[in-house]
C-alpha positions in Angstrom: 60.3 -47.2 -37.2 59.5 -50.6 -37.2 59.1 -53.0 -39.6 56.9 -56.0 -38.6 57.2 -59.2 -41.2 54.6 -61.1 -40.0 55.4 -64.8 -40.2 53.0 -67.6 -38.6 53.9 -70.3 -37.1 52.6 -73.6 -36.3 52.9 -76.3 -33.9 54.5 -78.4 -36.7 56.5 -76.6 -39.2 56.0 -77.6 -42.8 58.2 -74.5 -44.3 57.5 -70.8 -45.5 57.5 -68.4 -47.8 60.9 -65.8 -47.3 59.7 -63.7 -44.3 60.9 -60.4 -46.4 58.3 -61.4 -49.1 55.6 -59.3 -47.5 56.0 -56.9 -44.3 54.0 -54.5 -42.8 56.3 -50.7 -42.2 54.6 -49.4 -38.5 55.1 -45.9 -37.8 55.6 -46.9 -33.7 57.8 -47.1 -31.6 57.7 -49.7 -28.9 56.7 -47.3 -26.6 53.7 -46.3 -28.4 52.3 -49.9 -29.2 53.0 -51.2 -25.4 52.4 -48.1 -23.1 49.4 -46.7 -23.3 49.4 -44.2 -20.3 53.6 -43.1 -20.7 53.5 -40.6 -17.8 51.6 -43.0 -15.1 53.9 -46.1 -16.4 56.5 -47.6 -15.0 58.4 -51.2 -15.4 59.8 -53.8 -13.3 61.0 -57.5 -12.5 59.4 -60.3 -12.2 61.0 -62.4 -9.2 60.2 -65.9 -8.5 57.6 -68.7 -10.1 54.5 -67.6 -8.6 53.0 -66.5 -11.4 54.3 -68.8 -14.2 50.5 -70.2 -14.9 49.4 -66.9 -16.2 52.7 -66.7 -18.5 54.5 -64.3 -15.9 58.2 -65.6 -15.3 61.5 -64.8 -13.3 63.1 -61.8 -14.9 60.1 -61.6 -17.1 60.2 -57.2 -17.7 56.6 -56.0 -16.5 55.2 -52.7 -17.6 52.8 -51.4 -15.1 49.9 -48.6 -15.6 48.8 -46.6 -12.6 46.0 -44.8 -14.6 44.4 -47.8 -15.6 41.6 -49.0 -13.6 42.0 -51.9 -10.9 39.3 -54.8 -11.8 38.3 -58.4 -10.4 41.2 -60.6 -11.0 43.8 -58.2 -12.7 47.3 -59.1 -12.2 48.8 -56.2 -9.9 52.0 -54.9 -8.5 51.0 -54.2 -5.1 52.8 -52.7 -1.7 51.9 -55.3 1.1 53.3 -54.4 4.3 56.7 -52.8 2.8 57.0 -55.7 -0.1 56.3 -55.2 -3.8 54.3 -58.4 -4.9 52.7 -59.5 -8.4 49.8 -61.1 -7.6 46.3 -61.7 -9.1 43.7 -59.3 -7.5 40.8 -61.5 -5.9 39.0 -57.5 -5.3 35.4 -59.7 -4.0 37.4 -61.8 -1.6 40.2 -59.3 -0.4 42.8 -61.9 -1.7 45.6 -61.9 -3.8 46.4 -64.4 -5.9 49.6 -66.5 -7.2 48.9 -68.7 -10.4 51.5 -71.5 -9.0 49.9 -74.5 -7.3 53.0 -74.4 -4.4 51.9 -70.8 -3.3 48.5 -70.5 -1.2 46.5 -67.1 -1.2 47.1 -64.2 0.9 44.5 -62.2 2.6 44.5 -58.4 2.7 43.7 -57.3 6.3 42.5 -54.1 7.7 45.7 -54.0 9.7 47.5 -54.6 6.6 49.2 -51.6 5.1 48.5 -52.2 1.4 48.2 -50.1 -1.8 48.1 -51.3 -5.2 50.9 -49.3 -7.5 49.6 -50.4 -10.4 48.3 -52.9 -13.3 50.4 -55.0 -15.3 49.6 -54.1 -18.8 51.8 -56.3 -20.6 54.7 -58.5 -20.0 57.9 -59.1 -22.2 60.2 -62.4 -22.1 63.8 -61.7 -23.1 65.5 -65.0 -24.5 68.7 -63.5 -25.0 70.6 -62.0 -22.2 70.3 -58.3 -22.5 73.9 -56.0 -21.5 71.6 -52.9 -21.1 69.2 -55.0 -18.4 72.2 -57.3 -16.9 72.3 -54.5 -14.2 68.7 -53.6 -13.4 67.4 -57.2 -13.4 70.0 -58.7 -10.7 71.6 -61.1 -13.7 
């Protein structure tokens, strides 16, 4: 069980009350608040800057839902001719989109082989090096 102390923070900080003065005892687990779909999730890594300007970073963990519906401009793992990619899904256009002005567009073509693997639900930032991710992350 969790215990969530919610504490507020603003852009300048003036000081706060003790966090421990009020919390907020969740009966979830991480699982249950960030996969919604368990048996049609999986995660993965973030590689590369290509998506920094929607808050997606290198190493960034990305949990990915297969049940969920694709939709216009959903940020997607995708299979493009033998190659995972993250990309913003342009569904009108056939595109697929990076959020990084030094990366252009890239078409889907019908020659392409392409399938989308899933959408990315949420995605979680470490700031501390984790020993239990070292391995799977390439760190």
């Amino acid at each position: 069980m969790i215990k969530v102390i919610p504490i507020y923070i603003a852009a300048g900080i003036n000081g706060f009350e003790s966090p421990a003065a009020e919390y907020l005892q969740l009966s979830l687990s991480l699982d249950e608040l960030l996969v919604e779909h368990p048996s049609a999730t999986f995660l993965g890594f973030a590689k590369g800057d290509s998506m920094q300007g929607l808050g997606i970073f290198d190493n960034d963990i990305l949990i990915v839902d297969r049940h969920v519906n694709v939709s216009q401009n959903d940020v997607i793992v995708a299979n493009l001719n033998g190659e995972f990619v993250c990309k913003q899904l342009d569904m009108h256009r056939r595109l697929l989109l990076s959020s990084h002005c030094e990366y252009q567009a890239v078409s889907v073509n019908d020659y392409d082989q392409f399938s989308i693997e899933g959408v990315v639900t949420r995605s979680i930032r470490c700031h501390r090096p984790s020993s239990a991710l070292a391995c799977s992350a390439g760190r």
